[in-house]
N, C-alpha and C positions, 0 to 999 in steps of 0.2 A: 504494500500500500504506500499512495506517493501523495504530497500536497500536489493538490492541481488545480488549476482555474480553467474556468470554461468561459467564452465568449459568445453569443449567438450576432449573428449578424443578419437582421429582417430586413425583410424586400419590399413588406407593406406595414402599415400602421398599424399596432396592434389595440383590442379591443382590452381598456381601462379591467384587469383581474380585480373581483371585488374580494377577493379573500389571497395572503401571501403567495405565490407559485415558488415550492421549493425542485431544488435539483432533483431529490431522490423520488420527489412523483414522479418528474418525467420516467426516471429510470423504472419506478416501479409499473409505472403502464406498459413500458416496454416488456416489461419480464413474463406480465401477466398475459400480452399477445402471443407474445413468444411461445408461454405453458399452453394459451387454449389452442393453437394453431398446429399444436404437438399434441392435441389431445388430452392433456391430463387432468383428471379425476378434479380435481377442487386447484384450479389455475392462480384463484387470490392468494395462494399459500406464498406461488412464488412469489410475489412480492416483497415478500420479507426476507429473500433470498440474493443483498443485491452484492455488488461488486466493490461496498465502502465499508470503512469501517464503525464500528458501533461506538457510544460512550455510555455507561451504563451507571445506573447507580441501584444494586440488587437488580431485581426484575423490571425496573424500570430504565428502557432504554432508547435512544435516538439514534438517527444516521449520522455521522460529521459528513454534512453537507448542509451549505449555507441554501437560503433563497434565492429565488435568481433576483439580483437588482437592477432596475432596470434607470437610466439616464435619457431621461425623456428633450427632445427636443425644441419644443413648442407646448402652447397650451391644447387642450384636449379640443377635436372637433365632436360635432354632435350631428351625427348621423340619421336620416330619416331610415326605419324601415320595416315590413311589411309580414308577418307573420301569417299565412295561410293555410288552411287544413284541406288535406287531397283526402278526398273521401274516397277515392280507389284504394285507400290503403286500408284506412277503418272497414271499407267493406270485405277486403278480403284478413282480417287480423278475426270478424264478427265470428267465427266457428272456433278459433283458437284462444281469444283472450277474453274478449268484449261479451257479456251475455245481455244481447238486445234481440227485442220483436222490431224494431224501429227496421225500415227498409228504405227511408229515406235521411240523409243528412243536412241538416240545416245549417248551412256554414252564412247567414248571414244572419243569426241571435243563436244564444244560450252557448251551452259549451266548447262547442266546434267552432263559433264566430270568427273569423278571422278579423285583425288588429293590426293598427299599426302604432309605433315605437319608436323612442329615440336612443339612442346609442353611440359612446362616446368609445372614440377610438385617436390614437397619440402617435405621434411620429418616434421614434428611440433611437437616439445615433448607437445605443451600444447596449447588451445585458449580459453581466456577467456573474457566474457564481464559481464555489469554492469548495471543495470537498477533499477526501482524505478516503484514498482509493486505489485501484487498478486502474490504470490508463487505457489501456486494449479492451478490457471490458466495458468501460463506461462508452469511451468510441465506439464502440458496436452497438451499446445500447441507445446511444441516442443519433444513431444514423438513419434510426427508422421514426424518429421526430421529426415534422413537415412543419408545424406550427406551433406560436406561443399564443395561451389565451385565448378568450372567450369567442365564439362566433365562428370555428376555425374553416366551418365547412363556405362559409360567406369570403374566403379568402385572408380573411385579419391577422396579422401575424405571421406571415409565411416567413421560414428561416431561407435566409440564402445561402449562410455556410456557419459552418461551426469549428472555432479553435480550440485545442484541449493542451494546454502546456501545462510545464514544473512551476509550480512558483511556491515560493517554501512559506507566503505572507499566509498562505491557504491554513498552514496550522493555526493561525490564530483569527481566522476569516471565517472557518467555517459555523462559526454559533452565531451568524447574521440568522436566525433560524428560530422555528416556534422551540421550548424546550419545555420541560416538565416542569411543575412547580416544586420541588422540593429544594430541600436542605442544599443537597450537594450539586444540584442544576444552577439554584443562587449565584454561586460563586464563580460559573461560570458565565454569568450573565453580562452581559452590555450596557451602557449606558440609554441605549435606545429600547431595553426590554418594557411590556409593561403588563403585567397582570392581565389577564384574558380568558376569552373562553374558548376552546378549539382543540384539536389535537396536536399530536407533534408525533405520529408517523402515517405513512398509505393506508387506506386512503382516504383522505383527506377531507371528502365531499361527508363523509359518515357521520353523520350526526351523534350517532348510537355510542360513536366512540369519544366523543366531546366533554371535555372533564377542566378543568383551571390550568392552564400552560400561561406560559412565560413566553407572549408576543413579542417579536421582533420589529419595531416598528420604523420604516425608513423612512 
């Protein structure tokens, strides 16, 4: 395991993440394509399975890998756009998921309605984050990341290239990061940390898993 710094370098504006984007999600989406694409039995395992090193305190433990930070350009634009429901899809999901008599969809009131929204999205001359790793591994793993952030299938955020060098500052960079709340996380903590509520490992979206951490706030 080596200090390393990652670089992403975007080719479109990315959409404003409303909650931290660390390294080791990306890595662990990667892991977990990887597992279901291989077939295997319960694929969220591998995720916890990544190519960094851990910091633990008892059974309480994290990735060393920072957030990614991102160095925003300009102020945020605000984007019109247009949320639509294809009921070709609902119609063919109605035997598999959905239990309706309904044979018609009303996509202009109640559930289905299609909407329209705004959405801010930021130019970034640069995002870079930190961790404490395999180099060969993490580049593998994040060769199959296309984008950073919200809206990705809209285009937002697409990577143009990604740099993976040594840089020794990464030992002491990588707790830019959600961390646990205790005793011995404390003292690792930041000046930027603050009291929060969210998790501090993949994945990250899980509510289920959300308990008192120690936000990193940039």
């Amino acid at each position: 395991m080596k200090p390393l710094k990652v670089t992403f370098n975007l080719q479109t504006p990315i959409g404003r993440p409303s909650r931290p984007l660390h390294l080791d999600a990306l890595l662990a989406y990667s892991t977990y394509h990887q597992a279901l694409n291989d077939g295997k039995i319960n694929p969220m395992e591998a995720q916890h399975i990544l190519p960094l090193e851990k910091v633990a305190d008892g059974d309480i433990w994290c990735w060393k890998a920072s957030q990614i930070i991102f160095t925003y350009m300009e102020t945020p634009q605000v984007i019109p756009m247009i949320r639509r429901t294809n009921p070709l899809t609902i119609y063919k999901d109605m035997d598999r998921i959905i239990e309706s008599r309904k044979n018609i969809i009303n996509v202009g009131s109640g559930h289905y309605r299609g909407y329209d929204f705004r959405f801010d999205v930021q130019w970034v001359s640069k995002a870079e984050a930190w961790c404490i790793g395999d180099e060969v591994e993490v580049k593998e793993l994040l060769s199959t990341i296309t984008h950073l952030g919200p809206k990705r299938r809209n285009g937002w955020g697409l990577i143009k290239s990604i740099n993976i060098e040594h840089d020794s500052k990464a030992s002491e960079l990588w707790n830019q990061r959600s961390l646990p709340d205790t005793s011995f996380f404390r003292k690792l903590q930041r000046s930027e940390h603050q009291k929060s509520t969210g998790t501090y490992r993949a994945p990250y979206f899980n509510r289920a898993d959300w308990c008192e951490i120690l936000d990193f706030c940039n």
